[in-house]
C-alpha positions in Angstrom: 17.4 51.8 49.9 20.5 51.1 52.3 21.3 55.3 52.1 17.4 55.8 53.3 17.7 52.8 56.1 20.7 54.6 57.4 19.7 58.0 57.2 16.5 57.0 59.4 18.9 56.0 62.0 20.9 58.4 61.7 18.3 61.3 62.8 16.6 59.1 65.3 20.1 58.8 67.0 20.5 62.4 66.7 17.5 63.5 68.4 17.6 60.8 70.9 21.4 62.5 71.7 19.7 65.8 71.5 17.0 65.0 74.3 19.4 62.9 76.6 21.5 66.1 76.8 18.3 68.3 77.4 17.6 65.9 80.4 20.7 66.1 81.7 21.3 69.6 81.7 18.3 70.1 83.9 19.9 68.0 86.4 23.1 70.2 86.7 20.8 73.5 86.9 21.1 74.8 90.8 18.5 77.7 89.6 15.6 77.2 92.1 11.9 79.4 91.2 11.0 80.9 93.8 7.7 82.9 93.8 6.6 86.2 96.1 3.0 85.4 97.3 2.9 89.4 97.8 3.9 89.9 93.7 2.2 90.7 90.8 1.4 86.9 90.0 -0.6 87.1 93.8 -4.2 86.2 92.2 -2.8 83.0 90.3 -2.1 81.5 93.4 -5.0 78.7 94.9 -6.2 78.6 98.5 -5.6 75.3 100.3 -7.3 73.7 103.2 -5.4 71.3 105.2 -6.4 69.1 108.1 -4.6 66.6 110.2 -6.0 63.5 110.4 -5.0 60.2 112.5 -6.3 56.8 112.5 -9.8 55.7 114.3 -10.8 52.1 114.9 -13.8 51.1 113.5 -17.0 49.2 114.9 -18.2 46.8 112.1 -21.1 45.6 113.9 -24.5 45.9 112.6 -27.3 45.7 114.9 -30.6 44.8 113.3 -34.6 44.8 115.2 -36.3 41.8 113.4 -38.5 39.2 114.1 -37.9 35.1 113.3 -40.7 32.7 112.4 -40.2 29.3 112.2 -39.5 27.2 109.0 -42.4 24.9 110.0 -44.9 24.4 112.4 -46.3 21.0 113.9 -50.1 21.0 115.0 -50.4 18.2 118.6 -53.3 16.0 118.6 -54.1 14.4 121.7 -56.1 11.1 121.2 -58.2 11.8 124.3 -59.6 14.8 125.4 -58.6 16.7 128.8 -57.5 19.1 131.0 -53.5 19.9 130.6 -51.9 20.0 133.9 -48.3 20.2 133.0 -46.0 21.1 130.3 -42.7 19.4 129.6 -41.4 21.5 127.0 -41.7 24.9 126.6 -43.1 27.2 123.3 -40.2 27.0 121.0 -38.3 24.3 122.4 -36.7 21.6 120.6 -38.1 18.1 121.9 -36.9 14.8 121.0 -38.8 11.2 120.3 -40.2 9.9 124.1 -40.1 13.5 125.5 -42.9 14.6 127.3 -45.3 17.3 125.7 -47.6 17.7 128.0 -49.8 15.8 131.1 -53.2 15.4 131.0 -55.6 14.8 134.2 -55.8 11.2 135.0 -58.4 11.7 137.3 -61.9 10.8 135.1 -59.8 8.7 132.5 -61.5 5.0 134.4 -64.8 6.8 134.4 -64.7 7.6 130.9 -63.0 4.0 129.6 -66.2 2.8 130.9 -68.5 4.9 129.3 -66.8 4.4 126.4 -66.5 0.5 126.9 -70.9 0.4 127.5 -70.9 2.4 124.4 -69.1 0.2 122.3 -70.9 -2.9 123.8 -74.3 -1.5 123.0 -73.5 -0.5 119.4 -72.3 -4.8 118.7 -75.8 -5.6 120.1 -77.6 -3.0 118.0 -75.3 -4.8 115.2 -76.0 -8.3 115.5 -79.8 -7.3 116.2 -79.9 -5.7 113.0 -77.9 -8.2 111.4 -80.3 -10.7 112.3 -83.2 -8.8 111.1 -81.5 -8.4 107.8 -81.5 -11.9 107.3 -84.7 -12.1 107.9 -85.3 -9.5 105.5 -87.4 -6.9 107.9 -85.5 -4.5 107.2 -84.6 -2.3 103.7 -81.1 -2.9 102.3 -80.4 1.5 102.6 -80.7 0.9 106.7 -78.8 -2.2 107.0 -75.8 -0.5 104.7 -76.1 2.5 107.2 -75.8 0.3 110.1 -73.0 -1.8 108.5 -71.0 1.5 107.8 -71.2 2.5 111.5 -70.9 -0.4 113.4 -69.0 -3.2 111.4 -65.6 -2.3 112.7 -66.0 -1.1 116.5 -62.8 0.7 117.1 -61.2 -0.8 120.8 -60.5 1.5 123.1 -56.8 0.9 124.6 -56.5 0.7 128.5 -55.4 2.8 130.7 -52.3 1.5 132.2 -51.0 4.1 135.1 
């Protein structure tokens, strides 16, 4: 077993000697090859292109056409109805608590708190009138429910303060 051991180093040490020297040979050869392009061996030859090139900055900007909606819309409510005579913010624009919206006309506001005052003072008198007639049963339950349901809670309208 130690004759075989030593024999397989033995030729691995001979043929790594063997191709060392190969290598080394080639490195003292001064023989250059040299080929015709007219010879015999002319079609084995490939054509090559070449082009110079240089360096060219590059624009990385991307310029897009698109159109934005918003991530949420708010609907405005006034509580009275009117004319808009000024804006204080414009479509779009950011707007914070306080800010004014928008202006209404002033100018029929006194007329219409009175209107709206006589309307409300007529519909207590139809209320207690009915109320009373209730009690005295002359009228049917169904009507007095109706009126109840309209009139039990008149809603105040607030002032104008200027």
């Amino acid at each position: 077993m130690k004759l075989s051991f030593k024999k397989n180093w033995l030729i691995a040490y001979i043929t790594f000697i063997i191709l060392f020297l190969w290598l080394i040979s080639g490195c003292f050869s001064s023989r250059e090859t040299q080929f015709d392009i007219n010879g015999p061996e002319k079609h084995l030859l490939l054509k090559v292109q070449t082009k110079k090139m240089r360096a060219e900055s590059v624009d990385r900007e991307i310029v897009v056409s698109a159109k934005t909606e918003p991530a949420r819309r708010v609907s405005l409510k006034a509580e009275i109805t009117g004319k808009i005579v000024a804006t204080g913010a414009h479509r779009g624009a950011i707007v914070k608590k306080g800010e004014l919206i928008a202006k209404i006309d002033e100018r029929n506001l006194p007329q219409r708190l009175a209107e709206a005052e006589a309307l409300l003072h007529q519909r207590e008198l139809e209320y207690v009138a009915s109320k009373s007639l209730f009690e005295r049963t002359f009228r049917q339950k169904l009507n007095w429910q109706n009126q109840k349901h309209y009139s039990s809670k008149p809603r105040r309208i607030p002032k104008h303060s200027k």
